[in-house]
N, C-alpha and C positions, 0 to 999 in steps of 0.2 A: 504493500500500500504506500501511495506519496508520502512523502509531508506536505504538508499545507507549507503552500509560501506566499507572504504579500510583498507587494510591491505599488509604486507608487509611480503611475507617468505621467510627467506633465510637458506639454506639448503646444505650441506657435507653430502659424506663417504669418507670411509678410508679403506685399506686395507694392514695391515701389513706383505705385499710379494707378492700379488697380480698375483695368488689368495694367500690368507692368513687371519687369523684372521680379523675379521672385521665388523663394524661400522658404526654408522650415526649419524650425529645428525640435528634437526631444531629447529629453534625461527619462530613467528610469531610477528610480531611488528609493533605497532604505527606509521603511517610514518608523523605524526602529529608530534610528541610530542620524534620520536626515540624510545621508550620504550619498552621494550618485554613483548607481554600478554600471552606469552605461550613459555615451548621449550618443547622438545622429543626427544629422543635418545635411541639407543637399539645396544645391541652387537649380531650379525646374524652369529656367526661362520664363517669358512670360507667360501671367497667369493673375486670375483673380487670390483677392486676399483671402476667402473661403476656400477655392482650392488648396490653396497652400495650407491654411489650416486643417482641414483635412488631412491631406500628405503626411502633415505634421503627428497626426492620431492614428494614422495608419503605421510610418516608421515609430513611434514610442509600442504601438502596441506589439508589432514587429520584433522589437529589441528585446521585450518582457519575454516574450515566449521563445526567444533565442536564447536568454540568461538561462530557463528553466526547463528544457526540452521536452525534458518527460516529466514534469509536473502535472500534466492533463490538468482533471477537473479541479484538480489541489489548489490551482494557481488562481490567487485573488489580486484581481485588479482593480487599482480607484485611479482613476482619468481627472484628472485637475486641467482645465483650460478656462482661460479669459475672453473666448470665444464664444457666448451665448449660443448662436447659432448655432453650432456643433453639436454644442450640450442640450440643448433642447431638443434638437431634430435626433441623436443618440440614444436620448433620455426616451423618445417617444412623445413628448407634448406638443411635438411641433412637426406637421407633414413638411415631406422633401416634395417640392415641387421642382424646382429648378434642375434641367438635364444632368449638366457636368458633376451633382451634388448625389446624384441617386447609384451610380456604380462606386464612387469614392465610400460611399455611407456601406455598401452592401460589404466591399473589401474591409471594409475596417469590422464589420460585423462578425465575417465570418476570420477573421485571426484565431478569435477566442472559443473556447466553447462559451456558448451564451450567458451562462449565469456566473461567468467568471468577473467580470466586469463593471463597473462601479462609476457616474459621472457626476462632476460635480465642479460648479461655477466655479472659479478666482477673479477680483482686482489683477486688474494690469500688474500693478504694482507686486503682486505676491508669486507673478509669474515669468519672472526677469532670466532665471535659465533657461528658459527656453525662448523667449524672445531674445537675446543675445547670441544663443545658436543660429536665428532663424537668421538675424542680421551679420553673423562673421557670415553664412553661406552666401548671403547677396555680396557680402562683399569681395569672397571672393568670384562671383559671377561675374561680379563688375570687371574685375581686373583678370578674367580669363582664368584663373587659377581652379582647383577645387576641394572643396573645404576639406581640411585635416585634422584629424582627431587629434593629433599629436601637439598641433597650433593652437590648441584654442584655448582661451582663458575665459569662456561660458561662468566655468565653478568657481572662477575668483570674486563673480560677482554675490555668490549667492552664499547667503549664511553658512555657519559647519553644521546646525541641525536645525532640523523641518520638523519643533517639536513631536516626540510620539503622544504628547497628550493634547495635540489639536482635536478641534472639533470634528465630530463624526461626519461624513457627508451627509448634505442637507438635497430636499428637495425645492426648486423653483428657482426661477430667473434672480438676477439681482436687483436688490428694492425693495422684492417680494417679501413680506414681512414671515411669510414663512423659514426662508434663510435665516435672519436676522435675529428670532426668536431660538431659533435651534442653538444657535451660537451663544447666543444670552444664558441657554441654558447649561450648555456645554461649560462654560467660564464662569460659575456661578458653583458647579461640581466642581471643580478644581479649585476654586477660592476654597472652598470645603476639605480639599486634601483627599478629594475622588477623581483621578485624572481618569480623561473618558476610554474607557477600554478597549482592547486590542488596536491602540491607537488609529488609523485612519479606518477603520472598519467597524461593523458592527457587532456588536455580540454572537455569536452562534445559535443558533435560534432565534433571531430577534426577528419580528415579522417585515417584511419589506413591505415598502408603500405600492397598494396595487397601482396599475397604470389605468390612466380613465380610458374608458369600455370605449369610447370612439376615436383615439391617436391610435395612428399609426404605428405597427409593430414596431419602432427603429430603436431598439433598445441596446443595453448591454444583455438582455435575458431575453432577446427576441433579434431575428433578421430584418431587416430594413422592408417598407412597403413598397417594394420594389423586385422586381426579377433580378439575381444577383447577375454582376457579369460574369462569363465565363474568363475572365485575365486573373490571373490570381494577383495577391497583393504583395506593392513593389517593394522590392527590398530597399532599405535603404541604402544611398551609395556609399556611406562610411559608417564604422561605427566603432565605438573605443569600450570596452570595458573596464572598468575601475574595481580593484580588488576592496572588500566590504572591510575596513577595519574596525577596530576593535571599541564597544559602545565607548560614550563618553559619562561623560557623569551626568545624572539624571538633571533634566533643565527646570528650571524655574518654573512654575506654576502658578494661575490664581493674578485676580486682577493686579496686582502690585507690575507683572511682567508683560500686561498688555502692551503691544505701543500707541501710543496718541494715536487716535483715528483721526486729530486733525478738524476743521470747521468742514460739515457737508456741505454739498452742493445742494441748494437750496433752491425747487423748482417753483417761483412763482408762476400760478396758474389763471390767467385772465381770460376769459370766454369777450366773444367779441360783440361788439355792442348791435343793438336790433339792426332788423332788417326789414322792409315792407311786409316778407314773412313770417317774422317772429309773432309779433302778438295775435296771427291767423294758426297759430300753431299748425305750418305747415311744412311736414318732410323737408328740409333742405339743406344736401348731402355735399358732397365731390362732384355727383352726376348730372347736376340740375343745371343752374343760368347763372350761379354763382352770381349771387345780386351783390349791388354796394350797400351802404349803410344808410338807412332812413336820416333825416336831419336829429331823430331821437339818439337813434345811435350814436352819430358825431358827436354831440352833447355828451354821452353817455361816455364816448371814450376822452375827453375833453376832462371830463371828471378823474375818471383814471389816472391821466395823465397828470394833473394833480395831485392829486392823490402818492402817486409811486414819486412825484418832484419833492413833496411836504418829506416824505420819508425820506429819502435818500440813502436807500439799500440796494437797489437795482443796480447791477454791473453788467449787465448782456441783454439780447432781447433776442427771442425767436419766434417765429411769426409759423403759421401756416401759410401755405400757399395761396388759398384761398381771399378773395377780393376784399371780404366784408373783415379780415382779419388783420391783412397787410393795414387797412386802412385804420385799424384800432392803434394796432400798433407802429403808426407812423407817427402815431399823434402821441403818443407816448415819447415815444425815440426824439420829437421836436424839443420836447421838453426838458427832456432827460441828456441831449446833446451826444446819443447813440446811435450804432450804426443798427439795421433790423438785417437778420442772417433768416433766412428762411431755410425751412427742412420738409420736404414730403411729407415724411412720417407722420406729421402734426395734422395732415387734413382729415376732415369729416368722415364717415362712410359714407360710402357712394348706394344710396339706398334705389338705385333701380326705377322700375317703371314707378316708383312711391313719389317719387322726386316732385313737390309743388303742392303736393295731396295731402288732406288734413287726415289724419287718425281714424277718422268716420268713414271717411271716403274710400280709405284703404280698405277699412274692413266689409265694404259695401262692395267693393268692386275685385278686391281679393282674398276673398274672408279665409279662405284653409292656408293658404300663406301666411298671411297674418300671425294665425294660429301655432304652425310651425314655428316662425321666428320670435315669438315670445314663449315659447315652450322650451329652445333649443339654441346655443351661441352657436352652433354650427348650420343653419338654418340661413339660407342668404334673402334678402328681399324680391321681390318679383322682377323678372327681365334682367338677372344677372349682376344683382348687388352684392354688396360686399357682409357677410356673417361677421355676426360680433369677435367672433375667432379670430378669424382673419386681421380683422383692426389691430385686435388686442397684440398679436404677433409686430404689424407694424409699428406700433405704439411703442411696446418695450424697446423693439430694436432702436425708438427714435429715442428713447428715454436714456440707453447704454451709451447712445452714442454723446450725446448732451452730457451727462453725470459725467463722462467721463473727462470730456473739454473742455468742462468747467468746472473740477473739482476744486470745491472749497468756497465758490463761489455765488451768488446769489443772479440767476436768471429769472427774466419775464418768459411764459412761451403764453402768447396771444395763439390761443388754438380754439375745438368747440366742444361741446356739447359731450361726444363719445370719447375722445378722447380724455378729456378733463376726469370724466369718471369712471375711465379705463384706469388709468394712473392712482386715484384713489383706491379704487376696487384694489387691483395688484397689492400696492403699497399696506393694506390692512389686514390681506388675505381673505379676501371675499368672494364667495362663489358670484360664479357668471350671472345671476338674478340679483345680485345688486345693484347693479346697472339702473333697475326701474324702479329704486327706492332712494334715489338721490334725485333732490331739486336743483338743479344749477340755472341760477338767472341769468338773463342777459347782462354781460359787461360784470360779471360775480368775480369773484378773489378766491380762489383755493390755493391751499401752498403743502407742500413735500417736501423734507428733508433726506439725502439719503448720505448713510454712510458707508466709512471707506470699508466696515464689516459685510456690506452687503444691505443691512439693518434701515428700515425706513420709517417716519416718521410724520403724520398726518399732524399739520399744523393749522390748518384754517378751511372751512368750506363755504363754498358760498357765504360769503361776505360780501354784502351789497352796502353797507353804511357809508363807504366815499359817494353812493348817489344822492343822500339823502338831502 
């Protein structure tokens, strides 16, 4: 019979323009002792930053099961990436839609036997060997060369131990108060003098979290929803093994050895002020005529603007693409002497043939749809709208990528309606029917804190008193 062996990969890419030049790199490491038995890295020409992240999961997983040949089912793997993406669509909460992502996802699947395998978000910041690998491989791309194990100083950047009494892997995106509680809990045992057991793993026995009954199989305990390719999975082009030495002295523990999480990035949330639409309560998404703002709205964002000038917190502003939003938040940005950065991610759902329709109307003229999409986040609007799923996907990704550019910082994001209480929802861990239990006014104030544990922090809702 094996022995049980764990191990710990954590894994980047890069890509310099995206698509552009580009990169991976992985360690494999002791989650005993922190120590790396192995890294890999390779420069893949161009390519997107996704692919290379991939590549990146595929050689870490690669490596693990190269350390332990014949360990089979014995071998316990936890997956650390700062990739959302990755980790979601792995994890299974998140379908692979996109071509290039569905044979990458299927190879990385089938490395392992399935239930070997373990995912779990990182901060940029906690995942710097392997971003370092990812970047000496571009850099040697750049200059013709190809990266060497024997060159690389990857591990000089990274601590000598990856305590083994970190927190166990958690379930959900970053923000997600689910993370952030787990972690709370975790360092809370260990103030106590209970470091959490079998370090990055969980207990034997301990129940795993089922996957919800409609994601996509793409797990570590499942094959991707996808027909795998028949190419098997690329080796990596180099790769170094590092002899495991001898434990060190047990580490610190217990909030005394936290580090500063530092001031969160702090997501001021302003819905955009009326529209000829608004007080008809009527559908108006992505999809529709994308109206300006009534002369109430201008008022309304005039107030605002005001309003965030009195304070003097605001350091960034991001806007939705959206007309009636731009235009909130211009009048904000005049005031405030900022520039307005706009991001996709932030717009509405594009709610379909609904688009201009009151509530009545929908239910009148598509009542079992209706029906469906408030029974169901996976449920889209009539004529090809967008499921509250889907949003929510684009929303996080808009939310990582913000927290992330502005850490520390305090942003305006001028966005609407679903959005606004996508982010809430997320941030308090709320199932998908909270959505219909939150009021957000026109030109309202919600606010989020996220920190660098992952951990979020719901500070204001619908606040309307700068109208008053």
């Amino acid at each position: 019979m094996s022995v049980a062996r764990q191990v710990v990969v954590e894994a980047d890419g890069g890509s310099r323009g995206n698509p552009g030049p580009a990169g991976y790199g992985a360690v494999v490491i002791d989650p005993a002792t922190g120590e790396p038995l192995a890294e890999a890295a390779e420069y893949i020409g161009v390519a997107t930053n996704n692919v290379a992240e991939y590549r990146g999961l595929i050689a870490g997983l690669s490596a693990a099961k190269a350390l332990f040949p014949d360990a089979g089912d014995a071998l316990r793997v936890h997956v650390r990436m700062d990739s959302k993406l990755v980790v979601e669509q792995m994890s299974g909460r998140w379908k692979i839609k996109h071509p290039d992502m569905k044979p990458l996802a299927a190879r990385a699947a089938a490395i392992l036997p399935p239930s070997s395998v373990t995912y779990e978000w990182i901060p940029r910041a906690q995942n710097k060997h392997a971003d370092r690998l990812a970047n000496e491989a571009m850099d040697a791309g750049r200059d013709g060369r190809t990266w060497e194990a024997s060159a690389s100083t990857a591990a000089l950047d990274t601590p000598s131990a990856r305590t083994a009494s970190a927190p166990p892997p958690v379930q959900g995106p970053p923000g997600d108060q689910a993370a952030g509680a787990a972690r709370a809990r975790a360092a809370l045992a260990a103030a106590r003098g209970a470091a959490a057991p079998e370090g990055l793993f969980p207990m034997p026995g301990a129940q795993e979290p089922e996957p919800p009954a409609e994601a996509a199989p793409v797990t570590g305990s499942a094959a991707p929803a996808t027909e795998p390719s028949a190419a098997p999975a690329p080796e990596p082009s180099a790769a170094r093994v590092v002899p495991a030495p001898e434990p060190s002295a047990t580490p610190q523990t217990g909030w005394g050895s936290a580090p500063d999480l530092g001031a969160p990035a702090t997501l001021v949330l302003l819905r955009h002020g009326e529209t000829a639409l608004t007080p008809q309560k009527r559908f108006s998404g992505s999809g529709g005529t994308d109206p300006e703002l009534s002369a109430t709205g201008r008022d309304q964002a005039e107030r605002a603007a005001e309003h965030f000038a009195a304070l003097g917190t605001v350091q960034e502003i991001v806007s939705s693409p959206l007309r009636r939003c731009r235009e909130t938040a211009a009048a904000v940005a005049a005031r405030l002497g900022l520039d307005v950065h706009v991001d996709e991610g932030l717009r509405e759902t594009d709610f379909g043939a609904w688009e201009g329709l009151t509530f009545g109307e929908v239910r009148e003229r598509h009542g079992d749809d209706l029906t469906a999409w408030l029974a169901s986040p996976d449920a889209a609007p009539t004529g090809g709208g967008e499921s509250f799923a889907e949003v929510a996907e684009r929303v996080a990704a808009a939310r990582d990528r913000i927290v992330a550019r502005y850490a520390g910082r305090t942003v305006l994001l001028v966005t609407h309606v679903t959005p606004i209480k996508t982010l809430v929802r997320l941030a308090l861990g709320a199932p998908p029917e909270a959505l219909f239990r939150m009021e957000l006014s026109a030109a309202s104030i919600s606010a989020v804190a996220y920190y660098g544990d992952g951990n979020a922090s719901v500070r204001l809702l619908n606040d309307t008193s700068h109208l008053r």
